[in-house]
C-alpha positions as CSV (number, residue, x, y, z in Angstrom):
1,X,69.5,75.0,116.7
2,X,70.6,74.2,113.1
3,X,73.7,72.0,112.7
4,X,76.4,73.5,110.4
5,X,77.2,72.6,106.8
6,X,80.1,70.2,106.2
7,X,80.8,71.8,103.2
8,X,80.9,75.7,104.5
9,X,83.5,74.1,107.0
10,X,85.7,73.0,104.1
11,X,85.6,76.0,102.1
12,X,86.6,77.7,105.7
13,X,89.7,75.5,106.4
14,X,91.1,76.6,102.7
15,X,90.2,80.1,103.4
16,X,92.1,80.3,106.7
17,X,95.3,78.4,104.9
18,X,95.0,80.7,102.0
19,X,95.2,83.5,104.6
20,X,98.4,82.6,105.9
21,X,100.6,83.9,102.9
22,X,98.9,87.3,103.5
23,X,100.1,89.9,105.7
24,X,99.5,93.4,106.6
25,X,102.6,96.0,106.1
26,X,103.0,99.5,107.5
27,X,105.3,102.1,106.3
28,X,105.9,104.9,108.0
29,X,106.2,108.1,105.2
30,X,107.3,111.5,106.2
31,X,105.8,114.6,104.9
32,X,107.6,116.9,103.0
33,X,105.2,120.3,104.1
34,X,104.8,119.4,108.2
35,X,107.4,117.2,108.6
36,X,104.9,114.8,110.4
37,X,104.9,111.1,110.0
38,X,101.5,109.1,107.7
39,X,101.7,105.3,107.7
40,X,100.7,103.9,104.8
41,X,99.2,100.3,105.1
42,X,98.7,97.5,102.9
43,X,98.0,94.0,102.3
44,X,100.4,92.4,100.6
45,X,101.6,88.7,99.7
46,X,104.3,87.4,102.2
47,X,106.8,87.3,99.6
48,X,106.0,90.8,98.3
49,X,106.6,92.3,101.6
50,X,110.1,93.5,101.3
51,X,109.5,94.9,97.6
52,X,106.5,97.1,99.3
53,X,108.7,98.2,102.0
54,X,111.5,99.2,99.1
55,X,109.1,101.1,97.0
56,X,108.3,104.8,97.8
């Protein structure tokens, strides 16, 4: 079995900390025919939550 590369290991560690100041949002949006609730979903920048929840 093949011993991983030190440097794939490195780009993964600033990979993972880059993917802490993402997060997933989920909106729920009422329809004006049925009545019935979609979700939109997005992934959005932890300080650009709030301004997607805000938007329509």
């Amino acid at each position: 079995m093949a011993k991983a590369a030190k440097t794939a290991q490195k780009k993964d560690l600033k990979a993972s900390a880059d993917a802490k100041n993402w997060t997933k949002v989920i909106r729920a949006v009422r329809s004006p025919k049925s009545g019935a609730y979609t979700f939109k979903e997005n992934i959005v920048h932890k300080d650009k939550g709030a301004d997607f929840l805000k938007s329509k």
